[in-house]
C-alpha positions in Angstrom: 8.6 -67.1 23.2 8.0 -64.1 20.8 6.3 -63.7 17.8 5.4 -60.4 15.3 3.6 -59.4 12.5 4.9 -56.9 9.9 4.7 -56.5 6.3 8.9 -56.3 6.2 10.9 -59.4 5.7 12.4 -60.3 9.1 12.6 -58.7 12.0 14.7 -60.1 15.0 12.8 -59.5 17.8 15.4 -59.0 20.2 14.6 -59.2 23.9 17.7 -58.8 26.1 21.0 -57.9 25.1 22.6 -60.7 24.9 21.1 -61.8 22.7 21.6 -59.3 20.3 25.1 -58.3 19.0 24.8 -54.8 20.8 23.4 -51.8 22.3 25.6 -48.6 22.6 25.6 -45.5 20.2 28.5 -44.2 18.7 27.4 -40.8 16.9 30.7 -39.7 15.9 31.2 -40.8 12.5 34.1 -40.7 10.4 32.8 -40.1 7.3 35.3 -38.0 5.3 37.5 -40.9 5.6 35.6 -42.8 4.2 34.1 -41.1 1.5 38.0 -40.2 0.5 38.7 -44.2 0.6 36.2 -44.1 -2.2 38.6 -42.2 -4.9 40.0 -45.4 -4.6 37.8 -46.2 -7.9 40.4 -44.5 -10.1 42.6 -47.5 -9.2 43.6 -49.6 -12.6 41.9 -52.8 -12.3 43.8 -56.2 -13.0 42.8 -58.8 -15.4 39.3 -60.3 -13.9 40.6 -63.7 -13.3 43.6 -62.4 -10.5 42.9 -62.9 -7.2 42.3 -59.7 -4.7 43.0 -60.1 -1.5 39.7 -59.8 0.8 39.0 -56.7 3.2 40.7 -56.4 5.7 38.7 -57.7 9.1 39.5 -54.1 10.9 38.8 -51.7 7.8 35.7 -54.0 7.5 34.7 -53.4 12.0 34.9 -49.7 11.3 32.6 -49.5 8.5 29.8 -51.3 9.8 30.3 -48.8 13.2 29.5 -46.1 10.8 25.9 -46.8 10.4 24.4 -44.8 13.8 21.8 -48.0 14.1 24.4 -50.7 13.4 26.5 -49.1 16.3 23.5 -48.9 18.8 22.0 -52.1 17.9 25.0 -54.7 17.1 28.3 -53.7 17.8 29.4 -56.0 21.0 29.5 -54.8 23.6 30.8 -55.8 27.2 27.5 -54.8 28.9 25.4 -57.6 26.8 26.8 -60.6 28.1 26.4 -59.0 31.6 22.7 -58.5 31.2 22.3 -61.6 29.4 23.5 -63.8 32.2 21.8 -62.1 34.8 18.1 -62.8 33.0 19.3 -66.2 32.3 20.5 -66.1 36.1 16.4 -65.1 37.0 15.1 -67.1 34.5 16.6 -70.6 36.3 15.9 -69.2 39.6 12.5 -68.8 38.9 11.7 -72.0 37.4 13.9 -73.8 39.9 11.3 -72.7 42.7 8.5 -73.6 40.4 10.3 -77.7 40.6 11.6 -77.1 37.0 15.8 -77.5 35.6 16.1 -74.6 33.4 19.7 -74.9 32.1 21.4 -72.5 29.5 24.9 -71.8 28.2 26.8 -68.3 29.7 26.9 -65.6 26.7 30.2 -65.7 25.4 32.6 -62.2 25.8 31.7 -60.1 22.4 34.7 -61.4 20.1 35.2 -58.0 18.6 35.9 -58.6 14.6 32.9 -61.1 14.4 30.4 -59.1 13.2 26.8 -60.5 13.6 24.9 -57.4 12.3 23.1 -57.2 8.9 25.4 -56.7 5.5 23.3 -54.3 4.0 25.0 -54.6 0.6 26.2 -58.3 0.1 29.4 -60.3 0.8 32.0 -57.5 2.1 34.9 -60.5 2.3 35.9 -64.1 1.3 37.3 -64.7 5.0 33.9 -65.6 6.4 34.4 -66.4 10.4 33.0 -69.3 11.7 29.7 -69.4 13.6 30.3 -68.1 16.8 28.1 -66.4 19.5 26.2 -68.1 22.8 23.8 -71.2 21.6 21.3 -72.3 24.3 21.7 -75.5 25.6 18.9 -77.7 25.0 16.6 -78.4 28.4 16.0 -81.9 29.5 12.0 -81.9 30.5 10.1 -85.3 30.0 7.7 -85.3 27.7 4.6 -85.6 30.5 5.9 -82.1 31.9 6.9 -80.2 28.7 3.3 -78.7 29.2 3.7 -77.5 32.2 7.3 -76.7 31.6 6.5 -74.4 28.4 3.7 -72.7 31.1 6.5 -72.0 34.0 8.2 -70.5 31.2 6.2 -68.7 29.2 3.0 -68.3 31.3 -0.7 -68.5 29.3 0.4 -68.3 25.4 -2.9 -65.9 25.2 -1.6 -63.3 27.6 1.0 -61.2 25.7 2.2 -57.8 25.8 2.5 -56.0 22.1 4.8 -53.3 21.2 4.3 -51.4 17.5 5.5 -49.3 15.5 4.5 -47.6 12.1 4.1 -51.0 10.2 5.3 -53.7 12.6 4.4 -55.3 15.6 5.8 -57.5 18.2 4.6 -59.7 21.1 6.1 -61.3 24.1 5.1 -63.3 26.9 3.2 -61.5 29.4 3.9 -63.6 32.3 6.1 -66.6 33.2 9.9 -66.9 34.4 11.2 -65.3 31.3 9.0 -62.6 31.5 9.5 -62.2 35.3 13.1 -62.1 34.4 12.8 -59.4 31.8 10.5 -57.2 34.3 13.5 -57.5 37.0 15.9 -56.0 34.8 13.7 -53.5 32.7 10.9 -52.4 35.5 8.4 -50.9 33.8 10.2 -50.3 30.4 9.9 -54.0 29.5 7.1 -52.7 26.3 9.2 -49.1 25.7 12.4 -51.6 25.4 10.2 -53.3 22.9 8.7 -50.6 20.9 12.3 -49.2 20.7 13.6 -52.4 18.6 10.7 -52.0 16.4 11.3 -48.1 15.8 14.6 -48.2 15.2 14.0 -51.5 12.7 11.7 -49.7 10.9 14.4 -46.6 10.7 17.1 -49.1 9.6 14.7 -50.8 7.4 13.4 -46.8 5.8 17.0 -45.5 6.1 18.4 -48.5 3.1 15.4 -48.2 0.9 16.0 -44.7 0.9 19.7 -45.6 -0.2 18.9 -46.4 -3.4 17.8 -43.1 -4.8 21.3 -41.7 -3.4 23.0 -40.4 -6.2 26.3 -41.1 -4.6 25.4 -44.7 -3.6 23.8 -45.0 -7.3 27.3 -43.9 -9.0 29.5 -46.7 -6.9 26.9 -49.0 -7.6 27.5 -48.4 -11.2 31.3 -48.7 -10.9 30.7 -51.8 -9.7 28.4 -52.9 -12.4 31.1 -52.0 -15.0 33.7 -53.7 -12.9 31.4 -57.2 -13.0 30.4 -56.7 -16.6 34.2 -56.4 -17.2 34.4 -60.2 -15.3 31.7 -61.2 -17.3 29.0 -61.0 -14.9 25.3 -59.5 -15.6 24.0 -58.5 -12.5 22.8 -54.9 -11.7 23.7 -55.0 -7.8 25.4 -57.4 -5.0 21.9 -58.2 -3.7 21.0 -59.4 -7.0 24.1 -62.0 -7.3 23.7 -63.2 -3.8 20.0 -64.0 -5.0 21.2 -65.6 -8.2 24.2 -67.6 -6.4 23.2 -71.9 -6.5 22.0 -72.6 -3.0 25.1 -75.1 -2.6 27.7 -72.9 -4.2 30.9 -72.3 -2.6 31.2 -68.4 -1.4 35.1 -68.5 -1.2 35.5 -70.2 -4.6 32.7 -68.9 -7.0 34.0 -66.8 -9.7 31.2 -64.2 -9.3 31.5 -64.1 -5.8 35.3 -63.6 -6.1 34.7 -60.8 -8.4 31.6 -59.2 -6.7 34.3 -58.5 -3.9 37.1 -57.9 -5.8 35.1 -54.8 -7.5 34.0 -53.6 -4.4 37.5 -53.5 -3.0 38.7 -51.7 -6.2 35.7 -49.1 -6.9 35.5 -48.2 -3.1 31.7 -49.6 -3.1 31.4 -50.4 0.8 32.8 -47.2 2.0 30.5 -45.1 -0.3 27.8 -47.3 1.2 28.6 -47.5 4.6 29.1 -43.6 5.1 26.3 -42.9 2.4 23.7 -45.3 4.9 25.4 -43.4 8.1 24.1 -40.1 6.8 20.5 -41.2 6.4 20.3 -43.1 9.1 21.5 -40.0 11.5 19.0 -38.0 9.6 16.0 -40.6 10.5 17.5 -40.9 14.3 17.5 -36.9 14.4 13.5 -36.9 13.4 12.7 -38.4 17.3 15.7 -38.0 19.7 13.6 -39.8 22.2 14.5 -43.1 20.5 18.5 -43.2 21.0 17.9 -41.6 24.9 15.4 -43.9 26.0 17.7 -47.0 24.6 20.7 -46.0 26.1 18.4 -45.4 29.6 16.8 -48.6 29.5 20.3 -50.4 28.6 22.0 -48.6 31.2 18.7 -49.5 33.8 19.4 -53.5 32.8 23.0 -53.1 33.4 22.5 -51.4 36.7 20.0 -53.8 37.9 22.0 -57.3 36.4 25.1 -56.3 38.7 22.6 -57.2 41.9 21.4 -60.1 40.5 23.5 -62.9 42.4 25.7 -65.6 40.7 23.6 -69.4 40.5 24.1 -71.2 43.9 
């Protein structure tokens, strides 16, 4: 139902809120706090092989809240599910008068510790949670009316409405019941609410390559370097031993992945990170201010107009 072109990785293409980890902007960041957690790299570190106990889930929530992106974008929120169910809610209606089933599973209350956002900088625990989060439920069409089931849906593949940004695109069904849905909710900001995802991708994207020449991100990723050579372990930076990791190898039990988070915790890595990745990002938000208004106006506009949107008969 969406598709993009860019010359980045990935980029989710995020239509509604729900189905996204979250919308809403925190700007008020505690970065001392953090950035006095980091002294923490003075600590004297125990013999390699002794197990560290992982991050603690909540120290863990109120890093990745620092990031001024991460907080507008994915922290849960209990407007999402809200606004999810209510396009689902248009979606079926509209396909219902068009002699189609649509079914789909109710968005699931945001959990609050689950955190379904990127990890910027590798594994941050051991304790990874178990898959969680709404999954749509299959729909039952017969194969003779998948056709015109796809078209009810998604309307003529070749109309499409494209938002960009500086080096990404994005496109989304012009017409059909999801579309139709989307319009009911977003009016006429359907392709701003687009464009926006794309901006502030591209910022987020921008805002950890510029990271890396950070002299203060630089010196904690070089405690942790010394802290893994100490282990035994080559690697010049998480992302690199995530890369190197076997594709079956166990996360919680792997020595290396046992130590990549054990030095972490000891040199104060993900704090440095976290509030080192807030500042930037702030910075890059602060360049267009129009981004951060017109996303909270367009989130609160879904919100407003998903409360009139009457529960499935």
């Amino acid at each position: 139902m969406s598709g993009l072109t860019h010359d980045e990785p990935v980029l989710g293409d995020h239509p509604s809120p729900g189905t996204r980890a979250a919308r809403r902007l925190g700007l008020t960041l505690a970065l001392a706090a953090f950035l006095a957690s980091a002294t923490a790299c003075d600590t004297p570190r125990p013999p390699a092989g002794t197990d560290q106990p992982s991050r603690p889930s909540v120290a863990l929530a109120a890093l990745h809240k620092l990031p001024p992106i991460y907080a507008l974008v994915y922290t849960p929120d209990a407007v999402d599910p809200r606004i999810a169910l209510a396009e689902e809610r248009l979606t079926a209606a509209c396909m219902a008068k068009r002699g189609f089933r649509y079914r789909f599973t109710p968005p699931a209350q945001p959990q609050g510790t689950v955190w379904e956002g990127p990890t910027p900088f590798g594994l941050e625990t051991l304790n990874l949670p178990a898959t969680t989060g709404p999954t749509p439920a299959a729909s039952e069409v017969p194969g003779s009316q998948s056709e015109r089931y796809t078209r009810a849906l998604v309307g003529d593949p070749q109309r499409r409405v494209t938002a960009r940004g500086a080096r990404v695109q994005v496109w989304r069904p012009r017409d059909g019941c999801a579309a139709e849905a989307q319009r009911r909710l977003l009016g006429d900001g359907r392709v701003r609410w687009m464009q926006l995802r794309v901006l502030l991708y591209e910022a987020e994207q921008d805002s950890r390559n510029q990271l890396d020449r950070d002299p203060e991100f630089r010196a904690a990723n070089a405690r942790w370097q010394r802290c893994m050579h100490e282990a035994g372990f080559p690697w010049a930076d998480p992302m690199q031993l995530l890369h190197a990791l076997p594709a079956d190898a166990d996360i919680r039990t792997s020595p290396a992945t046992r130590a990549d988070v054990r030095c972490k915790d000891q040199t104060g890595y993900l704090a440095v990170a976290y509030a080192r990745l807030a500042t930037l990002q702030q910075k890059r938000l602060d360049k267009d201010p129009t981004v951060v208004r017109d996303w909270r106006s367009l989130l609160h506009r879904q919100d407003v107009a998903a409360r009139t949107v009457p529960p499935a008969g």
